[in-house]
C-alpha positions as CSV (number, residue, x, y, z in Angstrom):
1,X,-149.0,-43.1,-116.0
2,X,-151.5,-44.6,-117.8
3,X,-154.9,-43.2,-118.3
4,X,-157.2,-45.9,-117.0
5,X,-155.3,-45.6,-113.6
6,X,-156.1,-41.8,-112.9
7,X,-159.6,-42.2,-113.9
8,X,-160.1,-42.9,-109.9
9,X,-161.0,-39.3,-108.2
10,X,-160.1,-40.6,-105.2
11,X,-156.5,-41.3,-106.5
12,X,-155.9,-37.5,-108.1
13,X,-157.5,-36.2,-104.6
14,X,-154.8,-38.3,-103.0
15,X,-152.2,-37.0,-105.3
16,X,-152.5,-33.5,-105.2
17,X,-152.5,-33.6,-101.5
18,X,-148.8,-35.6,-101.5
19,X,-147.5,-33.8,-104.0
20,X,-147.8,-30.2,-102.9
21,X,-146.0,-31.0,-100.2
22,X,-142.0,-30.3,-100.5
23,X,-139.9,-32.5,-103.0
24,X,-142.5,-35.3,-102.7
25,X,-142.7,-37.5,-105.8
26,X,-145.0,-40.1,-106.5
27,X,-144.2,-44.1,-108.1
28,X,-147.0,-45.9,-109.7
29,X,-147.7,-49.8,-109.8
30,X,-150.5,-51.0,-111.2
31,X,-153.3,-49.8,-108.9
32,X,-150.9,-48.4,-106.2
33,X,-149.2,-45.7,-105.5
34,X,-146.1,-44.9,-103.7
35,X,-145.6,-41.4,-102.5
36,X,-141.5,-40.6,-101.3
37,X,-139.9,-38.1,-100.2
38,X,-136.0,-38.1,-101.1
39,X,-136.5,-41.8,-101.9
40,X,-138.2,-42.3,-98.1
41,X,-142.0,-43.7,-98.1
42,X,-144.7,-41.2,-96.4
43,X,-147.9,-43.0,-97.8
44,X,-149.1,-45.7,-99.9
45,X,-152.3,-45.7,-101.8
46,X,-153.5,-49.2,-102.0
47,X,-156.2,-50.3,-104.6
48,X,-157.9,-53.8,-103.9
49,X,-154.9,-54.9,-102.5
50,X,-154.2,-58.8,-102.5
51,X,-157.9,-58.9,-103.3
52,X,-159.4,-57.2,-100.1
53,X,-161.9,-54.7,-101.8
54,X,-160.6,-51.7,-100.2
55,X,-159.4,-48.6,-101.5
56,X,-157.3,-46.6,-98.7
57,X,-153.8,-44.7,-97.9
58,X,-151.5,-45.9,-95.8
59,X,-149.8,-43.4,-93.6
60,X,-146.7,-43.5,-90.5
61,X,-148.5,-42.4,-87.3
62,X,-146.4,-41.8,-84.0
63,X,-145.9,-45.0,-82.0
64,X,-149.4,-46.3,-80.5
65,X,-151.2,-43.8,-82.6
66,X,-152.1,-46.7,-84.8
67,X,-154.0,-49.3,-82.4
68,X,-156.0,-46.1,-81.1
69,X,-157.2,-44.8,-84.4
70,X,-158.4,-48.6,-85.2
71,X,-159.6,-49.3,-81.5
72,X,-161.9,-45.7,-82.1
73,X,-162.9,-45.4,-85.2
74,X,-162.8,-49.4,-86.8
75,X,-165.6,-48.5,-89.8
76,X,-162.5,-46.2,-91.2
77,X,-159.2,-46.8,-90.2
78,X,-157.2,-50.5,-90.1
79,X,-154.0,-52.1,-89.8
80,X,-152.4,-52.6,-93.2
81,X,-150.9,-56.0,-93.8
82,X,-147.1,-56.0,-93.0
83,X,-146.5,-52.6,-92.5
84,X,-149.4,-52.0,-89.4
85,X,-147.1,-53.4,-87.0
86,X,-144.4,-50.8,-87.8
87,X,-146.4,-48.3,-86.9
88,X,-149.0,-47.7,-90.1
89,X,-152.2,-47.3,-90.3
90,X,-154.4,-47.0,-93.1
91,X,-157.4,-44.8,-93.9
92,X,-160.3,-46.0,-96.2
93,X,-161.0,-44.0,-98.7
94,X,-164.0,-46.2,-99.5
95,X,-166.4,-45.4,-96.9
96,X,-169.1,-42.8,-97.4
97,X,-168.8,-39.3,-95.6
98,X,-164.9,-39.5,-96.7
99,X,-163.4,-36.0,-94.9
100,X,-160.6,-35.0,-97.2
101,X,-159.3,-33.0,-94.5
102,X,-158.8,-35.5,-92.1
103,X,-156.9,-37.6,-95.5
104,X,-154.6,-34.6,-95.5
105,X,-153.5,-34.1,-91.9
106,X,-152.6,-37.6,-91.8
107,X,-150.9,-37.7,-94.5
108,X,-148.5,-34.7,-93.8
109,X,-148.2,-36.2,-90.0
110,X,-147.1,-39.1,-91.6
111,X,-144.5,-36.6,-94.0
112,X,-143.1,-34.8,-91.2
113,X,-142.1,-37.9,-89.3
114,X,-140.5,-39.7,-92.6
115,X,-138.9,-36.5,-94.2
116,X,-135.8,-35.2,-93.5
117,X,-135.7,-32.2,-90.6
118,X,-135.3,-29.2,-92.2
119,X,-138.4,-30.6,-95.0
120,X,-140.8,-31.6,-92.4
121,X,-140.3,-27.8,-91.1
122,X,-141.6,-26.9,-94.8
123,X,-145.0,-29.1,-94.8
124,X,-148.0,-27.2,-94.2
125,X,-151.2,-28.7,-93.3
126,X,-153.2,-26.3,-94.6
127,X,-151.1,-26.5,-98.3
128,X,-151.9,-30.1,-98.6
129,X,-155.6,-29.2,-97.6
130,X,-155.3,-26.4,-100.0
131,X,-154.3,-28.8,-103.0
132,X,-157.7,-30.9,-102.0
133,X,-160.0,-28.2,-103.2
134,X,-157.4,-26.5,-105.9
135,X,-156.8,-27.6,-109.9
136,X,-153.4,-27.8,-110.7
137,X,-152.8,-28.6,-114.4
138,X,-150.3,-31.8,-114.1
139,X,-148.9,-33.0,-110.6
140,X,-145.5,-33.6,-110.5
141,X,-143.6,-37.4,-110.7
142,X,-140.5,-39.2,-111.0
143,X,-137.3,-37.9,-109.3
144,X,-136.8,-34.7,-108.1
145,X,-133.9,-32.3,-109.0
146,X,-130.3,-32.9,-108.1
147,X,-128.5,-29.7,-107.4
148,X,-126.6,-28.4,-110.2
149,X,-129.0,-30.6,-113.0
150,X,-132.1,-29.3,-114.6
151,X,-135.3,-31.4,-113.7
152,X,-135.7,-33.7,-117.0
153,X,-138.2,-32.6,-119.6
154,X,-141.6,-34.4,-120.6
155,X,-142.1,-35.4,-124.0
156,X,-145.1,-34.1,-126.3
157,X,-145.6,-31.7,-129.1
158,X,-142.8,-29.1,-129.6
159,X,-144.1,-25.4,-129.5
160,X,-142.5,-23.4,-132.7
């Protein structure tokens, strides 16, 4: 990942909330961010995208969910291009008075409807709120583990 990309708070915020919850990985492009769970999107973080301005995460809300978040609160939440009508919405991170907590509930709603049964029974609300206010020293990314082969090992400076 390169370094000018994580400079944005609001991205490593948005990270650590994703990522503690259980084998969720992240994919980077450019500005974005792709956040999957056994290869299965669960939120997007979207960084001036197609020249808009905004900075926001895009999240799976139950059907309906959507339209109602954007009808009540339209300073905050809209539909994202292409994926709004399939029942997305997107949360501006933007805005002033930004509540974190709100950012992580939706974004482990949007988890436990994407991820497989038996994962969305793991993902805790208050974990991914936890992660908000926590320092972790590296979140994870890439692929996560297959059974039977060791997670792959980052390069650096060997340890003697």
């Amino acid at each position: 990942m390169k370094k000018a990309y994580t400079k944005d708070g609001r991205l490593a915020r948005l990270m650590k909330i994703c990522l503690a919850l259980p084998e969720a990985i992240q994919e980077s492009a450019g500005r974005h961010a792709t956040f999957l769970v056994r290869k299965d999107t669960f939120a997007y973080y979207l960084n001036d995208h197609h020249g808009d301005g905004i900075v926001s995460v895009c999240c799976k809300v139950q059907p309906g969910d959507n339209e109602a978040l954007v009808a009540a609160h339209p300073a905050k939440f809209y539909m994202p291009a292409y994926i709004g009508p399939r029942g997305w919405v997107a949360l501006r991170l933007d805005v002033s008075g930004l509540d974190w907590n709100e950012v992580a509930e939706l974004v482990v709603g949007s988890y436990k409807l994407i991820a497989p049964k038996r994962l969305a029974l793991l993902a805790n609300s208050e974990r991914a709120k936890a992660a908000v206010t926590s320092t972790s020293p590296r979140p994870r990314t890439g692929p996560p583990a297959r059974k039977n082969e060791p997670r792959r090992m980052r390069s650096g400076p060997v340890k003697k």
